[in-house]
C-alpha positions in Angstrom: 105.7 179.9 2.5 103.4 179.5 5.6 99.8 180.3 4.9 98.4 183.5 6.1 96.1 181.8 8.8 99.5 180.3 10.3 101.4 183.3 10.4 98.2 184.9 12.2 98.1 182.0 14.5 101.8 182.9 15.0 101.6 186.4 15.6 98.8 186.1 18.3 100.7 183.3 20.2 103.8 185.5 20.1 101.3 188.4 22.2 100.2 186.1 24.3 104.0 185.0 25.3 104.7 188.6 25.5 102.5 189.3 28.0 100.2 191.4 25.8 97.2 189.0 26.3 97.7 187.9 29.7 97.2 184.6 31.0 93.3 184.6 31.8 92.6 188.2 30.2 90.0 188.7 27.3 91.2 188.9 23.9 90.1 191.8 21.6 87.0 191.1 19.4 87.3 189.8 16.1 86.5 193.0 14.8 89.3 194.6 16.3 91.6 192.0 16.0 90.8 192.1 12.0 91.9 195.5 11.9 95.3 195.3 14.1 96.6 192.7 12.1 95.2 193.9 8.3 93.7 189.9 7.5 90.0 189.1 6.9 87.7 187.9 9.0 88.0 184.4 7.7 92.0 184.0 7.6 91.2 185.6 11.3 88.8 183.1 12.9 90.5 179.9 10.9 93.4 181.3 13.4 91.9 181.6 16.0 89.8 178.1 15.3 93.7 176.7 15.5 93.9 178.2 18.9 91.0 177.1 20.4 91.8 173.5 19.4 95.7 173.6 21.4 93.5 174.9 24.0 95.5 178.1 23.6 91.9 179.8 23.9 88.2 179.3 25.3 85.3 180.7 23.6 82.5 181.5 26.0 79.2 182.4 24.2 77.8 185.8 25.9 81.6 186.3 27.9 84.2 186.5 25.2 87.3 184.8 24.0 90.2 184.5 27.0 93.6 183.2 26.8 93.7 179.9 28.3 94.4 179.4 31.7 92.8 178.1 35.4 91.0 180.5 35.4 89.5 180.2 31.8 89.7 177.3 31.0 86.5 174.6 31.3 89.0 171.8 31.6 91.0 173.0 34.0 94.6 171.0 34.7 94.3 169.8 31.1 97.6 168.0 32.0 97.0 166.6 34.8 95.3 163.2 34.9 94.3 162.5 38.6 90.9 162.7 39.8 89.3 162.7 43.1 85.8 160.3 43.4 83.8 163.4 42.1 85.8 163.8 39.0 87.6 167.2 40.4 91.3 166.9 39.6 93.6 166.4 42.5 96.7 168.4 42.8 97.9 167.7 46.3 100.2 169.5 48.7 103.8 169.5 46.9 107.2 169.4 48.4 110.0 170.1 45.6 113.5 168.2 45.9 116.9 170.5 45.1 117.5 171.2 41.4 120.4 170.0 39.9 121.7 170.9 36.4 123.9 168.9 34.3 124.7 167.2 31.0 121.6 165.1 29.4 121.9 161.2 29.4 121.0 159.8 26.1 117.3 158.8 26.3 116.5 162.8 27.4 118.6 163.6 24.4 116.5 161.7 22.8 113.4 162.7 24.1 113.9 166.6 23.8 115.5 166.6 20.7 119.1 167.8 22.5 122.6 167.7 20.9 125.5 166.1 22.6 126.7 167.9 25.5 123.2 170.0 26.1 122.3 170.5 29.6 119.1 169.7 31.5 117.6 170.6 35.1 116.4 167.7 37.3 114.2 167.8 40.5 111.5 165.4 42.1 108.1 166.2 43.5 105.9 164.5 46.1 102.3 165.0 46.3 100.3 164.9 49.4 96.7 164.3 50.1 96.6 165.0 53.5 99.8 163.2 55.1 99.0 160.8 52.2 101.6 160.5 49.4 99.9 159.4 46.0 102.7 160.8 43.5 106.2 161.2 43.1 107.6 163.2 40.2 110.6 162.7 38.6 110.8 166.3 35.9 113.7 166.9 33.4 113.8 170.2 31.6 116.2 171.6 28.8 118.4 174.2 30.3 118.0 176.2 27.0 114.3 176.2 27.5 114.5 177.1 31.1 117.7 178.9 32.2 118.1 179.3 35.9 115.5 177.4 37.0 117.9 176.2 40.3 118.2 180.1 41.3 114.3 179.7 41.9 113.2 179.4 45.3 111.0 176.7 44.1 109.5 175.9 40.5 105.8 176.8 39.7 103.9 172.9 41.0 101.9 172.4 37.6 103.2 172.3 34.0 101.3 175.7 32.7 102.9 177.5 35.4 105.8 176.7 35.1 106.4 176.6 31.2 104.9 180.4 31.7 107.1 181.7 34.3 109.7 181.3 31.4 107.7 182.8 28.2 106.2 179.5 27.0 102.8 178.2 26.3 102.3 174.9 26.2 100.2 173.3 23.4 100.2 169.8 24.2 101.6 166.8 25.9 102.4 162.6 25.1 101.8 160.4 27.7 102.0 156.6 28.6 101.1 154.6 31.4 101.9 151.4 32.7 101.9 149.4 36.0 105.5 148.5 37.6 106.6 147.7 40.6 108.1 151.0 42.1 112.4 152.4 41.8 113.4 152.1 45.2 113.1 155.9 45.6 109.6 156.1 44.5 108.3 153.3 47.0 110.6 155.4 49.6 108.8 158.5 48.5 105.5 157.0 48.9 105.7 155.3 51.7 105.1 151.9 49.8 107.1 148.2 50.5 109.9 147.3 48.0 108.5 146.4 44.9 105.4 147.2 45.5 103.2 147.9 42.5 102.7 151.5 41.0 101.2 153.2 37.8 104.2 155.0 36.2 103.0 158.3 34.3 105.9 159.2 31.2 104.6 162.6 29.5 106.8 164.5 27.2 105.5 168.0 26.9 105.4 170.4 23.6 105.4 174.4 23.3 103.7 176.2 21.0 106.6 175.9 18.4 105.8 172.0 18.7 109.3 171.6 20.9 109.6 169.3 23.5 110.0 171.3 27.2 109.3 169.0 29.7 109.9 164.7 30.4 108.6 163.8 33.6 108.4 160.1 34.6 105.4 160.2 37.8 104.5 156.6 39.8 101.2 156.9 41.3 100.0 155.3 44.6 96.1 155.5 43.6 95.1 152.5 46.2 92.2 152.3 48.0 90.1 153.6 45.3 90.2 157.5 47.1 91.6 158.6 43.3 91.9 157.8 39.8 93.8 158.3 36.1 92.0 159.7 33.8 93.6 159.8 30.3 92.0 162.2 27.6 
């Protein structure tokens, strides 16, 4: 049987999927929560200790405890690696390629634990500094995760966003980088000469649930020293 703690920390993350703590929004105090859900104090905060450390929450001495978001949260764009000179992340002006869903090919299969036959959306991103591209962004999502994601005008630009546009919360995320020289439609993307050498980001994302949502395979232009990677 799950321990009491887990099925605490289960029961809140389900209110905050449902909307009930919204994205940003102050949680009750312990005190209240400890009534609401009939647990002591201890089973609560060993819950909510779980939270805090998949960054589900931020404790702010003096403020309170808020769902983790932007807004909230004092690492903001805990998923995205890219950093300006000052440290500040860099997000970019995006434009967003056509979605197209259709059966998985084996290694995304493989990489969100799909069956045979399981469908997946795909679409590309650039990222613009200016007139500058420094990323292109190759995303895969399970259909079952995210249906109608092509009937979207366009999807939400950063992970968070996006996974909660569809009810999920994302808890954490895998990543590896290495240098390569860039696909053809990356060093088209970024304005770069054949062959020309990128970093390639591969992150597989995880909900709550500890599921894989999101494979997205980014190649970074970070030249000239006006950004960096920084990998937590």
């Amino acid at each position: 049987m799950r321990p009491l703690y887990l099925q605490v920390r289960d029961a809140l993350v389900d209110r905050i999927k449902q909307g009930e703590f919204p994205s940003g929004g102050v949680l009750p105090s312990e005190i209240d929560l400890h009534t609401q859900l009939g647990v002591s104090l201890g089973t609560l905060r060993k819950a909510l200790g779980i939270l805090e450390a998949e960054n589900l929450i931020v404790r702010e001495p003096g403020r309170g405890t808020f769902v983790g978001s932007k807004q909230a949260r004092k690492s903001v764009d805990r998923f995205n690696p890219i950093r300006a000179a000052d440290g500040s992340p860099i997000n970019g002006e995006v434009k967003t390629g056509k979605v197209k869903v259709g059966p998985a090919k084996e290694h995304e299969r493989v990489g969100l634990g799909l069956g045979e036959g399981d469908q997946v959306a795909r679409f590309h991103r650039i990222r613009f500094v200016g007139r500058r591209p420094f990323a292109y962004e190759c995303l895969c999502l399970p259909d079952r995760c995210f249906p109608g994601v092509p009937t979207r005008l366009e999807p939400a630009n950063e992970l968070e966003e996006l996974a909660q546009a569809w009810g999920l919360l994302v808890a954490r995320a895998e990543a590896k980088v290495r240098a390569m020289p860039a696909p053809p439609s990356a060093a088209t993307a970024l304005s770069l000469r054949p062959g020309a050498i990128v970093l390639s980001l591969e992150r597989l994302a995880f909900d709550t649930d500890d599921q894989p949502i999101e494979m997205m395979t980014a190649y970074l232009n970070l030249g000239d020293g006006f950004c960096s990677l920084e990998m937590r």
